[in-house]
N, C-alpha and C positions, 0 to 999 in steps of 0.2 A: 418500646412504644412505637406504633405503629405512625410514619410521617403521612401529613394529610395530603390527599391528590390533590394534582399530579405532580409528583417529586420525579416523573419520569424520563430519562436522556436514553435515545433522542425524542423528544417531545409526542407524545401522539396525535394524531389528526382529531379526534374529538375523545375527548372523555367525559360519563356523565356518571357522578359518584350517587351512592346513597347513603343518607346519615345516619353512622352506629351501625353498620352492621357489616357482618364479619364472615367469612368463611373460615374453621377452624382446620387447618392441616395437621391427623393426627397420625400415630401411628395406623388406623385401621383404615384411612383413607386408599379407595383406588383408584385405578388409573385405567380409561380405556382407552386404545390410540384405533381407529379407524385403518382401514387397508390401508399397505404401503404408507404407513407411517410407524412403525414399530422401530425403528432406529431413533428416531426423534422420544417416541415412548423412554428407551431405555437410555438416552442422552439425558434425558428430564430424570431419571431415577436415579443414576450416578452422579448429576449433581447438587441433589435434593437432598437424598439420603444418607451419606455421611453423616451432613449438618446439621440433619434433622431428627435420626432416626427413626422416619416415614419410607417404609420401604418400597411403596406405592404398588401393589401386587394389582395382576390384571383382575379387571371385576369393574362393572358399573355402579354409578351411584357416587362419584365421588369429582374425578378430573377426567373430560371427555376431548381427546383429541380428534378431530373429523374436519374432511376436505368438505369446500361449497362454491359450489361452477359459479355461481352469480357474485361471490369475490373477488377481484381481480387477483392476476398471480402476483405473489409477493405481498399481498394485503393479510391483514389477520382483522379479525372481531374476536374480542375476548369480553367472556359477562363470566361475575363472581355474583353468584347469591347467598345467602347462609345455605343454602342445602347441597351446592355443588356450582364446579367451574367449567365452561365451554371454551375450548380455542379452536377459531373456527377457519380455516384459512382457505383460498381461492389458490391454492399449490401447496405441496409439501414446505418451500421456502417459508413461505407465511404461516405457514401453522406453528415451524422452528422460531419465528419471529415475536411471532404469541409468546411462545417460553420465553421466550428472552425477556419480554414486558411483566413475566410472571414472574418471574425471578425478583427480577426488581420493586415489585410489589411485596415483596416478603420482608422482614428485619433483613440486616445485612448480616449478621453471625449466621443466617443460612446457606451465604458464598462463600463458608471456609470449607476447608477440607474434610473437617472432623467435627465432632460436636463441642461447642465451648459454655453453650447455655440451653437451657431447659425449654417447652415450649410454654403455652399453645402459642402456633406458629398460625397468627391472623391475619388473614387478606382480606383487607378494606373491600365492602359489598359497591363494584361498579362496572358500566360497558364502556368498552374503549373501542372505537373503528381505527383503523391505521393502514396506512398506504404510502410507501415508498416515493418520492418524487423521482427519482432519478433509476437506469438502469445497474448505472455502477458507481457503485458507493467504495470508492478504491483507496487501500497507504500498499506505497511501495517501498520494501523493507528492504534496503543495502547491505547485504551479508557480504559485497570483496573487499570491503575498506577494511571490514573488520567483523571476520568470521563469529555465526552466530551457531553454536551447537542447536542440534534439533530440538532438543526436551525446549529452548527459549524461544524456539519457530515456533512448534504447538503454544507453545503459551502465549506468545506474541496473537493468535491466530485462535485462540480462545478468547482473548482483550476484543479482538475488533468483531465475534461473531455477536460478545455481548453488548457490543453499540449497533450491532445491525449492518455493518459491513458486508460485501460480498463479494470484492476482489482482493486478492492478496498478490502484487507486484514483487515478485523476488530479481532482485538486479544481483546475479550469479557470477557476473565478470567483470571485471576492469584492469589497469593498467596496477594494480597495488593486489592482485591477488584473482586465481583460478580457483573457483569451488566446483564444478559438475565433471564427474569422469563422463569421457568420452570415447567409443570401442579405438582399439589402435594408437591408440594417442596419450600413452602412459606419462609422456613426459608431463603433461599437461598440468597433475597431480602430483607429482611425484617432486614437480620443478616450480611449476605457475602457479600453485597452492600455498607457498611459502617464501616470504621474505625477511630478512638478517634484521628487521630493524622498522621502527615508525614514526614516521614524525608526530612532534610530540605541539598540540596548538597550529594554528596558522604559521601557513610556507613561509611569511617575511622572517620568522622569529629562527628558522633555522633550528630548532633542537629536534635531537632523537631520542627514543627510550634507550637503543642499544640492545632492545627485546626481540628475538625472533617473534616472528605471528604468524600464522597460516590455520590450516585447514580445509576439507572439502565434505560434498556429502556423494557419499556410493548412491547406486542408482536407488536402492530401497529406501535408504534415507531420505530421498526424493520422493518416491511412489509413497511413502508413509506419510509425509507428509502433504502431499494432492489428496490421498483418500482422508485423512484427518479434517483437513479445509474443506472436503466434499460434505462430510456429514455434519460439517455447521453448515453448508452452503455456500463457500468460498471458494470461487476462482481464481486457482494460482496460475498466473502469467509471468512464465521463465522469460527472464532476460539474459540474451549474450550481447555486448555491444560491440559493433565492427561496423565499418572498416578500423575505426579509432577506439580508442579507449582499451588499446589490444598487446600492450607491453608485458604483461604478464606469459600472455599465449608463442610470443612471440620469444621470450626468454627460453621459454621451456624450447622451440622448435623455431632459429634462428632464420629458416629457409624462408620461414613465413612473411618477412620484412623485408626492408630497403638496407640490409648491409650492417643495419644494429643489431650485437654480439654482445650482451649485457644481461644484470639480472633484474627481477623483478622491480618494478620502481617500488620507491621506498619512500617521498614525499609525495603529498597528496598533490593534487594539481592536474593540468594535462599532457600529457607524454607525446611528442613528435615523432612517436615510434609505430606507421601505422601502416596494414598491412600493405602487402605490396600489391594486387587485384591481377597477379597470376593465376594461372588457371589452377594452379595448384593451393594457392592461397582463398582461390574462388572455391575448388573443391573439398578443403577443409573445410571451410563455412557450412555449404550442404551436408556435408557431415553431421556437424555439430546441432543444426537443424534438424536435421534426421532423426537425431537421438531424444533433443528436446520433443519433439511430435511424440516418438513412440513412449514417452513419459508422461507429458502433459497433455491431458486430453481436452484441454480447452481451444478454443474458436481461432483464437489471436497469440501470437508468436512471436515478441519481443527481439528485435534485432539493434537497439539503442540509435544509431544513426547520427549522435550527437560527437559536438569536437571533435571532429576530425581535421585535423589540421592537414593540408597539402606539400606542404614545404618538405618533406621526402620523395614526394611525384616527380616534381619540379626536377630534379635530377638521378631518374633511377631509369634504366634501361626500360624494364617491365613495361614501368607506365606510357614510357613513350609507344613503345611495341604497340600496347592497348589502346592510345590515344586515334594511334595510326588506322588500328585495324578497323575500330568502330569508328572513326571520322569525327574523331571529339576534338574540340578549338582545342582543351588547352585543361592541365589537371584538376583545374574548376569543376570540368563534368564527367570527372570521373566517379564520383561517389554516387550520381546519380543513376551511372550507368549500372553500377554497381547494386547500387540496390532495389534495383530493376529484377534482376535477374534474380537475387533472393524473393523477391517477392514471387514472381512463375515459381519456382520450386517451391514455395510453401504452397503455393495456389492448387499445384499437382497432388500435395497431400491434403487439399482440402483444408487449409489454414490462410489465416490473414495476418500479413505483417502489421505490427506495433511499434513504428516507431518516433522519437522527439522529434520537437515541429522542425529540428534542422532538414527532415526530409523532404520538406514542401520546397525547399530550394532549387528553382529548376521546374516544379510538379512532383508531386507524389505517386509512386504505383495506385493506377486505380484500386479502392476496396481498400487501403491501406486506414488504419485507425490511427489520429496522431495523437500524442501525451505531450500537449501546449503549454511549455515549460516557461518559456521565456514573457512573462508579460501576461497582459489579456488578451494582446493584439492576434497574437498569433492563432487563437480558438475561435476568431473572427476570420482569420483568413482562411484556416482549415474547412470549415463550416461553407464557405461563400463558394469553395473551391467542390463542394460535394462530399467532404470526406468526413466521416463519424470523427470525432474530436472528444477527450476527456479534458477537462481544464484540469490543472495542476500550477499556478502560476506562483513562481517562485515566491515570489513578496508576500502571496496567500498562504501559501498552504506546504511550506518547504520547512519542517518541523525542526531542522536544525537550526536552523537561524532562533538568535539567542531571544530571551521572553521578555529581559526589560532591559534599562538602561545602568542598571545597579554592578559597577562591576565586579560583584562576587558571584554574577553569575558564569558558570563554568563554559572557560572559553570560547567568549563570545564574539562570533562570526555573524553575518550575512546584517541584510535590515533589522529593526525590531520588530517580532512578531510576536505580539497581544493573543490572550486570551479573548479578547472583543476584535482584534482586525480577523482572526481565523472563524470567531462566530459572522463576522460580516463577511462573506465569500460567495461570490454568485457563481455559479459554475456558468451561467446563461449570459452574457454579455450583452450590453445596449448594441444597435443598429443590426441586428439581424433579421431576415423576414423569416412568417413562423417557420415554413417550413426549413430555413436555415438552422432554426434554435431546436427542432427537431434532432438534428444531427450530432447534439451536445449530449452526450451519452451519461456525460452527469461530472461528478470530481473526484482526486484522487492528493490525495495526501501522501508526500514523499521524505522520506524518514532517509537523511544520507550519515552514515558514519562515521565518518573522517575523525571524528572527537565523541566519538560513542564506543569504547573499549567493552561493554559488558552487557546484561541485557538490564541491571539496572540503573544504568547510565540512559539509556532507552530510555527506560520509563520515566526519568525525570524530563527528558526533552517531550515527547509524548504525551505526556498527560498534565492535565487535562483537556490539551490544545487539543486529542483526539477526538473529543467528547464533544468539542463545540464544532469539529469539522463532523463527526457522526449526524449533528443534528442538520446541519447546514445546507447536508448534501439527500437529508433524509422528508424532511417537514419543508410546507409550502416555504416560497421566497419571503414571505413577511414574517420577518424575525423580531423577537422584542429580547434585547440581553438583559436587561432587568429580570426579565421573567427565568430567563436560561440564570442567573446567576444568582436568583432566591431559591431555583430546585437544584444547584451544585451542591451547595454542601452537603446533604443528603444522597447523591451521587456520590463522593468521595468518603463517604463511609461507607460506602461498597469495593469503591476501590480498594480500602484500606483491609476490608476484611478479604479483599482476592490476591493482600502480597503488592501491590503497586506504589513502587516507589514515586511516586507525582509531587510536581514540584507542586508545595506550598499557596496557596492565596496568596498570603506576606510576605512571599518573596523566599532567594532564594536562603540554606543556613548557609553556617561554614561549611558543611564536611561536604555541601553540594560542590563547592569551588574545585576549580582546578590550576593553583597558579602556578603548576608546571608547565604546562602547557597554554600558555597566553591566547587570546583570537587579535581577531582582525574587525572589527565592530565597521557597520557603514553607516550612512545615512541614507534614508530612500532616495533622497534630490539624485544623490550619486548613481544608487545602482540603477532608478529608471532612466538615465542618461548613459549609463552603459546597455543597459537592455534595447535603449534605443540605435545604438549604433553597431550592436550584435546584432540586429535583426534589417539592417539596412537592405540588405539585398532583398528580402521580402515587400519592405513599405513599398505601398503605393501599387504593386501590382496586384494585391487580394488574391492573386495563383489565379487568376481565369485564364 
């Protein structure tokens, strides 16, 4: 039985149905896609056809894919009549946007893989306009906490092209694990790719599994995956993070640091193990930049910039050498200085640094994009300062942090974050002038691992919370969750037929729990009083 419009996530800008009447998708139905869209043609036929047994062969007269200059790009217009379906998009992005809305106009036994029921497969007779709010509709997927095999990246990156997503942030390094080979630098993989062991729940609880973990991906594994995200539309923005977050890189190749001879960390947390900003430590970076570039062919170049702790400066030759040379007070401005210089070298290959608002500390490289983690405050500062900004604020949109207060939910860390706080998310912040809110490039959703072992541990934290940040960051700022939460459940029987493990409405069951692994539960009063004293050295100045 066909659900009544609009059962659609994320929401479309207007839809206008008509009563009883149906376009019937049969086998003899065709498909014609317009120039330069024939990849999107045959992306629509492999995931149609399985489920359908519609094989969709080219020919008119049935599903007409075509571009139209007076749509904006990334917009689509889709009209279903009983005689046949238009998707009409102002870019190829938008026209793959349309599929995606058409998809979801179908039963949901047409998102399996194979066929499990019979047709006619009927798409309710209606026009839909739809247009993006934002330019980047972003989750950033943590594969060093805990490595994620490719087959679970594409699928990961299938979940978010069907919500209309279009960046995909991959965080590739940290102090718990190296995943990207890098030319020269075997140890990297060979050493920084795997650790003896993991904690098991939140740092205070101290337990470990006793489980080796690791993994990386070779460069093809990477380039398969950028072209994969390209043909739904998704821009993969590789992260490496440095100067800090770097114990892993540093394990492998000891030179790199302040005199720590160790292996990969093994609890989560932050590591005081950070580079040393030699020139050799400087020219490893450029390296590792180098290679990101000639793999990722996107705009912006992910250099992390967050926690970096100083307290290995404070007493290391190097820094003082470097303190001296460039005439900096005091280890405070070295990270600044530091990532100054990645930025020219990315700027030389025609790339822009990406990185968290800790790098407004001081001033950011002009051009530099920030990912305004800590707060709201911060995508106000970035914004005022000139610089493109994605909000991402932890309390919003930080998909780890546990869903309710029930404690069977598995190992629950950070604030409580609702199905309704992540549909309430404004990427656009009060007190900006427009052309400031200009600058806000839109939101991004960040998926960290620490307590995500598998890709359907993923999907319980994820979902549906993705679905209400897809629409949040997709459809105008006046949101109704009533409305988002009468067309869920009909959503989640799509999920249910695409394999997605999503936690429950009702909460979470048993076999969600994890009480091996205990959390660390907060309360917001708490973390926005930490947040406010992490970011002291920013208040009050807005970076002018």
């Amino acid at each position: 039985m066909i659900e009544p419009l609009p059962n659609l996530i994320p929401r479309p800008a207007g839809v206008t149905a008509a009563d009883g009447g149906f376009f019937v998708l049969d086998a003899g139905t065709l498909l014609d896609a317009g120039p330069g869209l024939g990849a999107i043609a045959a992306g629509l036929r492999a995931s149609l056809g399985p489920a359908t047994g519609c094989e969709l062969r080219d020919g008119s007269g049935g599903i007409l894919l075509s571009l139209d200059t007076r749509i904006p790009a990334g917009a689509y217009e889709l009209t279903v009549t009983p005689e046949g379906i238009s998707v009409e998009g102002g870019s190829p992005a938008g026209v793959f946007h349309g599929t995606q809305t058409l998809r979801q106009l179908l039963p949901p036994a047409t998102l399996r893989r194979a066929r499990v029921a019979e047709g006619p497969w009927q798409i309710p007779t209606c026009r839909i306009t739809d247009v993006p709010r934002f330019a980047w509709r972003g989750v950033m997927l943590d594969v060093a906490r805990h490595f994620m095999p490719v087959a679970d990246v594409l699928r990961f990156i299938d979940l978010a092209a069907f919500h209309k997503l279009n960046v995909l942030h991959l965080h590739l390094t940290d102090d718990q694990g190296w995943r990207v080979e890098v030319p020269g630098r075997p140890r990297l993989t060979s050493v920084g790719a795997w650790r003896p062991e993991s904690m098991l729940g939140a740092r205070g609880h101290e337990r470990f599994d006793k489980r080796p973990h690791g993994g990386f991906y070779t460069d093809d594994d990477l380039r398969e995956i950028v072209a994969y995200a390209a043909a739904r539309f998704i821009t993969v923005v590789p992260e490496v993070d440095m100067p800090g977050h770097m114990q892993a890189a540093i394990a492998a190749y000891p030179e790199l640091g302040n005199g720590f001879a160790g292996p990969v960390r093994t609890s989560w947390g932050i590591s005081s193990h950070v580079l040393n900003v030699g020139d050799e430590a400087l020219g490893f970076c450029r390296d590792v930049l180098d290679h990101l570039c000639d793999i990722f062919p996107g705009e912006v170049i992910g250099i992390g910039g967050d926690e970096c702790p100083a307290t290995e400066w404070q007493d290391s030759p190097v820094a003082e050498a470097r303190m001296k040379e460039a005439g900096l007070e005091g280890p405070h401005q070295l990270q600044k200085w530091f990532t100054e210089r990645l930025a020219r070298h990315l700027a030389r290959r025609g790339r822009r640094l990406y990185g968290w608002d800790e790098i407004l500390a001081g001033g950011a490289p002009p051009g530099s994009v920030i990912a305004a983690w800590r707060g709201v405050e911060p995508t106000v500062w970035a914004a005022r300062a000139g610089h493109q900004v994605v909000a991402c604020p932890d309390t919003s949109v930080y998909l780890d942090y546990r869903q309710s207060d029930d404690p069977g939910e598995p190992t629950p860390v950070g604030t409580r974050l609702t199905l309704e706080e992540v549909y309430a998310f404004e990427p656009v912040p009060g007190g900006l002038t427009p052309e400031q809110a200009a600058l806000v490039l839109g939101g991004q959703a960040n998926v960290w691992t620490e307590h995500m072992e598998s890709a359907r541990r993923v999907d319980y934290q994820v979902f549906p919370r993705l679905c209400a940040f897809a629409e949040a960051v997709w459809g105008p700022a006046e949101r109704d969750f009533a409305g988002f939460s009468a067309r869920l459940p009909a959503h989640l029987a799509r999920l249910e037929a695409l394999g997605v493990n999503y936690r429950p409405l009702s909460g979470s069951r048993p076999w969600d729990g994890r009480p091996d692994a205990p959390g660390n539960p907060r309360t917001r009063a708490d973390r926005q009083a930490e947040l406010h004293e992490m970011t002291a050295a920013l208040r009050g100045t807005d970076q002018q």
